[in-house]
Wavefront OBJ file of the C-alpha trace (Angstrom):
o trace
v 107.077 109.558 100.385
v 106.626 108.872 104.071
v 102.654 109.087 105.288
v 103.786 109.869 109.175
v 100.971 112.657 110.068
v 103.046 113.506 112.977
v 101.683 116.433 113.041
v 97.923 114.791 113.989
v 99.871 112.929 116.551
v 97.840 114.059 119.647
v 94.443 112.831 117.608
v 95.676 109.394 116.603
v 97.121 108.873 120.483
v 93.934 107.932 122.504
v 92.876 105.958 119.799
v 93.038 101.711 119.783
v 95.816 100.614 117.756
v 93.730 98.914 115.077
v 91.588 102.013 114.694
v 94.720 104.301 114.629
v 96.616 102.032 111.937
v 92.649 102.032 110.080
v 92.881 106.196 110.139
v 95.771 106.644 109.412
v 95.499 103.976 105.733
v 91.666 105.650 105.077
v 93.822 108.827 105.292
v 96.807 108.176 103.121
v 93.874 107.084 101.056
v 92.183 110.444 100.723
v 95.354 112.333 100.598
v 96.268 110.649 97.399
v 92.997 109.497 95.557
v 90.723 112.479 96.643
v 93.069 115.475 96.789
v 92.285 115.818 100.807
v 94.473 118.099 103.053
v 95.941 116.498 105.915
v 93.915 117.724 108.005
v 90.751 117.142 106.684
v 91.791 113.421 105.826
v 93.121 112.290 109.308
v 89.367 113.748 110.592
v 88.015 112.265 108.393
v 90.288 108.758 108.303
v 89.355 108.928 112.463
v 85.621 108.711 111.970
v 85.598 106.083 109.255
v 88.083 103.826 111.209
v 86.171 104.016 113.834
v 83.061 103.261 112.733
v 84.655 100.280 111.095
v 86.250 99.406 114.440
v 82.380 99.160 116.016
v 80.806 97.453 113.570
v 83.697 94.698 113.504
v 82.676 94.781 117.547
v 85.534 96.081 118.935
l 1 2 3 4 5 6 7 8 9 10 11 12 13 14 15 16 17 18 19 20 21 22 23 24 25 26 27 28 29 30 31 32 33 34 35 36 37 38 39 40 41 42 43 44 45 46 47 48 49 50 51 52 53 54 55 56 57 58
């Protein structure tokens, strides 16, 4: 199965593409391990990647 969240496109957009491609793995994550909706995973795939992002110094 294709992970695409297409639907969450306009959220991933603004983001830098090592955060987006960060989100949107932390979110395939959830989906699968931890039963998360789409929804709630790409939010919360968004805030994880980027806190990642800062602390690597980006």
């Amino acid at each position: 199965m294709e992970w695409t969240f297409e639907e969450f496109k306009t959220s991933l957009d603004g983001l830098h593409p090592a955060v987006k491609e960060k989100a949107l793995e932390i979110a395939k994550s959830l989906v699968i391990e931890k039963n998360y909706t789409k929804g709630n995973a790409i939010k919360e795939g968004i805030m994880k990647a980027e806190e990642w992002f800062y602390d690597l110094g980006g």
